[in-house]
N, C-alpha and C positions, 0 to 999 in steps of 0.2 A: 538459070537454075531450073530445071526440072520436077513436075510435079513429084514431092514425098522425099526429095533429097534436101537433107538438110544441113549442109557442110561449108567451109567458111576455108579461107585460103589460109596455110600453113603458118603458124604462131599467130592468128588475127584470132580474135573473143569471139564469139557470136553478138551480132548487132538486130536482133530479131528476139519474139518471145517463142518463135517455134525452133529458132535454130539451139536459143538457149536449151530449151524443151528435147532437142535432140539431144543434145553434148551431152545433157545429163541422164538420157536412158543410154547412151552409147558408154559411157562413163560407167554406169551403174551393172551395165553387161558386161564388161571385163572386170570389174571391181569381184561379183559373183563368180566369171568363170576362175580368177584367180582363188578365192576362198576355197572353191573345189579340188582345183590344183594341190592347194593345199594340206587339203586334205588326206587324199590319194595318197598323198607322196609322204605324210608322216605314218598311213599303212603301209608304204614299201617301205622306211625305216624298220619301223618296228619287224618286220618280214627280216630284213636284215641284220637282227638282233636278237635270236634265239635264245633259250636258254642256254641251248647248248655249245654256244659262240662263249660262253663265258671262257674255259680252261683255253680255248685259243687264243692267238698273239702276241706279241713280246710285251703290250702292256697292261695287261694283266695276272695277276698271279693268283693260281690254282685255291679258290678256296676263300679268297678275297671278296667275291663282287655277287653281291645278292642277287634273285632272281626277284620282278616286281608283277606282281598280279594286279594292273593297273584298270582292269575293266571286269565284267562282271565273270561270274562262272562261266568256261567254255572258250573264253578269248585266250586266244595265245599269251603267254608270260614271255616279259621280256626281260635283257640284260638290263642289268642298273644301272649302270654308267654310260648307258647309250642316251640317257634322258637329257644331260645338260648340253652337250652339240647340238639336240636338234630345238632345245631352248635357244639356244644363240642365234640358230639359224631363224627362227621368228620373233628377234628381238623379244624377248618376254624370259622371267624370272625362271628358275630352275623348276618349282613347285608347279607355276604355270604352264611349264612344258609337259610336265607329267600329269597333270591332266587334261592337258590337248591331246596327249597323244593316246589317253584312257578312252575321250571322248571317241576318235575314230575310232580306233579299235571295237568299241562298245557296238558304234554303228556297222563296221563291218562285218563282223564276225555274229553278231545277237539281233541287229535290227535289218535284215538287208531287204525287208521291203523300203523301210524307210531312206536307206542306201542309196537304192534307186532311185528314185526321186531327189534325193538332196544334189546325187552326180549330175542328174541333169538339169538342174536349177529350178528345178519346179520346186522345191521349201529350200529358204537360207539356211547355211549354215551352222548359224548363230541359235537357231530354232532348232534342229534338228541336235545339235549339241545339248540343249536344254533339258531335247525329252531323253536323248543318252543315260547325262550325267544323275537324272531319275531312276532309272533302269536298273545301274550297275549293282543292286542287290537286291535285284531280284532273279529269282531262278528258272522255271521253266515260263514266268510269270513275262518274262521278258518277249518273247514269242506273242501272247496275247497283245500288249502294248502295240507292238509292232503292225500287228492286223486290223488292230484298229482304230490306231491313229496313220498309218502311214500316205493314205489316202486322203484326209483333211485337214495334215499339218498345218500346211499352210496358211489355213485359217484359224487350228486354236490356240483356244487363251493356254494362259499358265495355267488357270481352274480344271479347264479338259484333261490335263497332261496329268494331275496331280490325283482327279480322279480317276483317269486310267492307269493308273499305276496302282492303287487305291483296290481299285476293282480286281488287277490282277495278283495281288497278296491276297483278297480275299478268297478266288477260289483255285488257288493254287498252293499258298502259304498260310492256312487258315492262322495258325503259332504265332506268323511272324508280323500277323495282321491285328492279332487282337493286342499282343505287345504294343503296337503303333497307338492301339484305341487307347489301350489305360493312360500310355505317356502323353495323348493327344491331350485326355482328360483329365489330364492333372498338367498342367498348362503353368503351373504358377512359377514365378521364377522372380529374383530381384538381382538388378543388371545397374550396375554404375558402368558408365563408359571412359574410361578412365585413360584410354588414347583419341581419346578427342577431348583436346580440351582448351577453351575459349581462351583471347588473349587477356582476358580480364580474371581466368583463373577458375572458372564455372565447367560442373563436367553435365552430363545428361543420367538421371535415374529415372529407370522404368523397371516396374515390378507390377506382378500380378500375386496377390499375397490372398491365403485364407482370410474369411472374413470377420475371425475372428480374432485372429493377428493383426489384421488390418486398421479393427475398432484400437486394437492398444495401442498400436504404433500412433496411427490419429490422436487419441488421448492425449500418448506420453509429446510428442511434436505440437499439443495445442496448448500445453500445462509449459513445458521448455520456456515455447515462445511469450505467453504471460509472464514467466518468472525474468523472462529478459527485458520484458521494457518494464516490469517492477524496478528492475535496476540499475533502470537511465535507458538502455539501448533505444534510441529514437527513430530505427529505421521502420519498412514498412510492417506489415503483417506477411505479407509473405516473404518478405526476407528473413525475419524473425524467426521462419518457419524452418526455414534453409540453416538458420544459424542453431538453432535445436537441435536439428538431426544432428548436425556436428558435436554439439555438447553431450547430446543421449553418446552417440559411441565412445565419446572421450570419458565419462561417468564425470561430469563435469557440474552436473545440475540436477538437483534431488527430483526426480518425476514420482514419485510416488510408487514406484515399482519393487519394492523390497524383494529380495532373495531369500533363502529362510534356508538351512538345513533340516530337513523331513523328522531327523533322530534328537536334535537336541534343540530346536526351536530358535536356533541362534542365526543372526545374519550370517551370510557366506561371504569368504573374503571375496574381493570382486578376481573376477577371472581375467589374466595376466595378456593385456592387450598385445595382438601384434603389433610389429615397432613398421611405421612406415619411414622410409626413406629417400626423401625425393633429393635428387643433385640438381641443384640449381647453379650455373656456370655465368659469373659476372666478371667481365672485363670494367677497364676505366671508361673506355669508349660506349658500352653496353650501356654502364650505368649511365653518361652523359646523354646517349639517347633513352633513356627509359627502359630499356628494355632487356630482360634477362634469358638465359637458354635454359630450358628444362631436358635434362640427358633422359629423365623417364620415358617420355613421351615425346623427344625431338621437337617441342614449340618453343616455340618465343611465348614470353610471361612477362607482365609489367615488374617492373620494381616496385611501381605502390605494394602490388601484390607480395609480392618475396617480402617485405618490412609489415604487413599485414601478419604474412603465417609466423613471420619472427617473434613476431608480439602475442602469439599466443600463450593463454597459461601452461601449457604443456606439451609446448615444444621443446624438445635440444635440438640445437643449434652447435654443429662442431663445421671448425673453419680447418680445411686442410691448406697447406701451403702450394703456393703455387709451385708448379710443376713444370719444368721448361721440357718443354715437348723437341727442342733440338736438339737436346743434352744425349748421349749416346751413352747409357747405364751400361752395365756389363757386368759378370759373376763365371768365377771360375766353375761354378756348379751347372749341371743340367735346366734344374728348375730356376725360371725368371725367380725374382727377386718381386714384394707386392710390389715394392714402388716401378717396378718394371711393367708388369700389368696393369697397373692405374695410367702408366703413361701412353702405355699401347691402347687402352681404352680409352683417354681424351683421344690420342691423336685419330682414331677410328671407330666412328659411333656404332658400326655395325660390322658385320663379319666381311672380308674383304674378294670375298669372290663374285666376281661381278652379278650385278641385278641382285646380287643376297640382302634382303632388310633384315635377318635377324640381329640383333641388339649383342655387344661386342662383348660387354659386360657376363655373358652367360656363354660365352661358346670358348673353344680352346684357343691357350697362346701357343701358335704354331713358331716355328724354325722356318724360315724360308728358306735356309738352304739347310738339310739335315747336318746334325753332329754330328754324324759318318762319313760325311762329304765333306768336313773338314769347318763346317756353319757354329760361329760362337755364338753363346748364351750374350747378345745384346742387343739394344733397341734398335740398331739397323735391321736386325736378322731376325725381329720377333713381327709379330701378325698375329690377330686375330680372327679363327676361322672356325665357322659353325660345324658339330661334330659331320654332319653328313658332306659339307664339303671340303672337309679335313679329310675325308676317305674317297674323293675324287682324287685329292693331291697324293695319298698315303699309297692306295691302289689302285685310283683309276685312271693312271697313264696324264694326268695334268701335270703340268708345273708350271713355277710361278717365279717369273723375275720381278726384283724391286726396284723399279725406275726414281724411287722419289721419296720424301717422308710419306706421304701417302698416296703415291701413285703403284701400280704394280700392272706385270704384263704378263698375263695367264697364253698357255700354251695349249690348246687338246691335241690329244692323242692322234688324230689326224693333221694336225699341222695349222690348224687357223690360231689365230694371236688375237687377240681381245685387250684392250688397256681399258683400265679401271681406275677411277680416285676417287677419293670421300666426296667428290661433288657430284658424283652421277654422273659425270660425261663420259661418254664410252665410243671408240669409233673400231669398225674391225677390219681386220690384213686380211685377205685370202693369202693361203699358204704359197710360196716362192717355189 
């Protein structure tokens, strides 16, 4: 081997730390040049996708298919329905396509010194998307950006990026800068994380609250917690603490906080809580191992837990009958039938167009095959499907066969096939 070659005979490892040391800048130079490829070639998409390409082709109909201003002022708009082919074609969600393809666009058209540089791999891509998808509302401010950062991407932080955008609202968009400043400085906010949540039943709260509100809330969460292990409750102080907040929202536990009417001095009736409703989904087997399905938030949940919130004072507790998800409902009418929709909602947690997470429960029950093509109102023929990809199938040249109780075989407008099931596996045909 020759001094500075560092290569290893055809499927062998590298047995060296300099050969390993090559593989992986050799490895990391095509990884880069592909990211660029990449790139380039969702701006010849988009190039390919005018607005004015909408009234064209036989799958489309005049009047149908929105125009998407997916990057800042100045970048080309594109057709709507050209988003989710070039999703599929980079394995990524529909949403995620539409902002990859915002991102390049942003960089070609608003950022092209930093263009330059990204094409030729002197900043990654991943970085130069960053300070893009910063950009995209701003207006002549965007050109500043571009001058002067384009030149030391490569090395800055998010801090630099954040300031240079910062900089350029200020002497460009002064309006749209000091708007930024008051919402900067009034920061307060209170956040339950309420899709992420532990298997023991615990969610995460973060708040940044007046400090005024702050002292009451502390008060009323330190008075709670006293009055609970007055009452036996033997856990610790800080669970105590956890277990107050819960009681203050449920008006469970007198904190000393009275209400009053300003005009007649009288208490007010307490204000009419909203109703939470969590599905919890327990088989025989579920309950043998422990363990329950929460439909809100797609986790696994202890049973201790589900026999905990049961035992609340102020809970209901309403038991639906099980539902045989093979049973094949039917109605002479249009509109499903509820218990047709409850059954299409068990058997598909989320809307059924591939890489779609949204939640099944809130989006429409579609017809796989229209009632004008001859499709009966029943749980073979129903799906649910989120409104924006209810208007890919409706007008944008897609369609969808049903292979299974919950398998389906989406078609694009160009001819590639996609299969889809409630498990996430997905493999794709190039068109025949």
């Amino acid at each position: 081997m020759s001094e500075g070659q560092h290569t290893t005979n055809h499927g062998e490892s590298p047995d060296s730390p300099d050969q390993v040391l090559a593989a992986l800048q050799s490895h990391h130079q095509v990884v880069t040049s592909a990211e660029v490829a990449k790139l380039r070639l969702a701006v010849r998409w988009a190039v390919m996708h005018p607005v004015d390409s909408i009234t064209h082709g036989a799958a489309t109909v005049e009047g149908t298919e929105g125009e998407l201003a997916i990057a800042g002022p100045g970048a080309p708009l594109v057709a709507e329905f050209c988003v989710a082919d070039l999703a599929f074609a980079l394995g990524v969600s529909t949403d995620a396509g539409r902002t990859y393809l915002g991102d390049a666009l942003e960089l070609r058209y608003r950022l092209p010194k930093l263009w330059a540089v990204v094409t030729t791999g002197r900043v990654p891509v991943w970085k130069a998307r960053k300070i893009a998808h910063a950009t995209k509302t701003l207006c002549q401010g965007a050109a500043y950006v571009d001058t002067h950062l384009a030149h030391q991407a490569h090395r800055c932080s998010y801090a630099q990026i954040d300031r240079a955008v910062d900089d350029a609202l200020r002497l460009y968009d002064p309006a749209q800068a000091d708007k930024r400043r008051r919402e900067a400085a009034d920061a307060r906010h209170f956040d339950i994380d309420t899709n992420q949540v532990s298997y023991d039943g615990t969610v995460h709260v973060d708040a940044d609250l007046d400090l005024a509100d702050a002292l009451d809330l502390n008060d009323a969460i330190t008075t709670g917690a006293a009055q609970l292990g007055r009452l036996g409750c033997d856990e610790s102080l800080d669970v105590r603490r956890s277990l107050a907040a819960g009681a203050l929202a449920r008006q469970e536990l007198t904190l000393d906080l009275p209400i009053t009417d300003q005009d007649t001095d009288r208490p007010e009736p307490p204000v009419r809580k909203r109703e939470l409703m969590i599905y919890i989904h327990l088989s025989e087997s579920a309950v043998n191992n422990g363990v329950a399905g929460v439909e809100n938030t797609r986790s696994a949940i202890s049973v201790e837990q589900v026999k905990d919130w049961c035992a609340g004072t102020n809970t209901r507790v309403t038991i639906r009958p099980v539902i045989d998800l093979n049973d094949n409902l039917h109605t002479d009418t249009y509109r499903p039938t509820d218990l047709m929709r409850e059954q299409a909602v068990l058997a598909n947690a989320t809307c059924v167009f591939p890489k779609c997470s949204r939640p099944s429960r809130s989006a429409d029950l579609d017809h796989v095959t229209e009632p004008q093509r001859g499709g009966p109102t029943n749980s073979a023929n129903l799906a649910p499907l989120c409104r924006g990809h209810h208007r890919y199938k409706t007008h944008g040249g897609w369609t969808v066969e049903r292979t299974g109780p919950t398998t389906f075989t989406w078609t694009s407008r160009y001819g590639y096939t996609y299969d889809w099931d409630t498990q996430h596996t997905q493999h794709t045909r190039h068109p025949h």
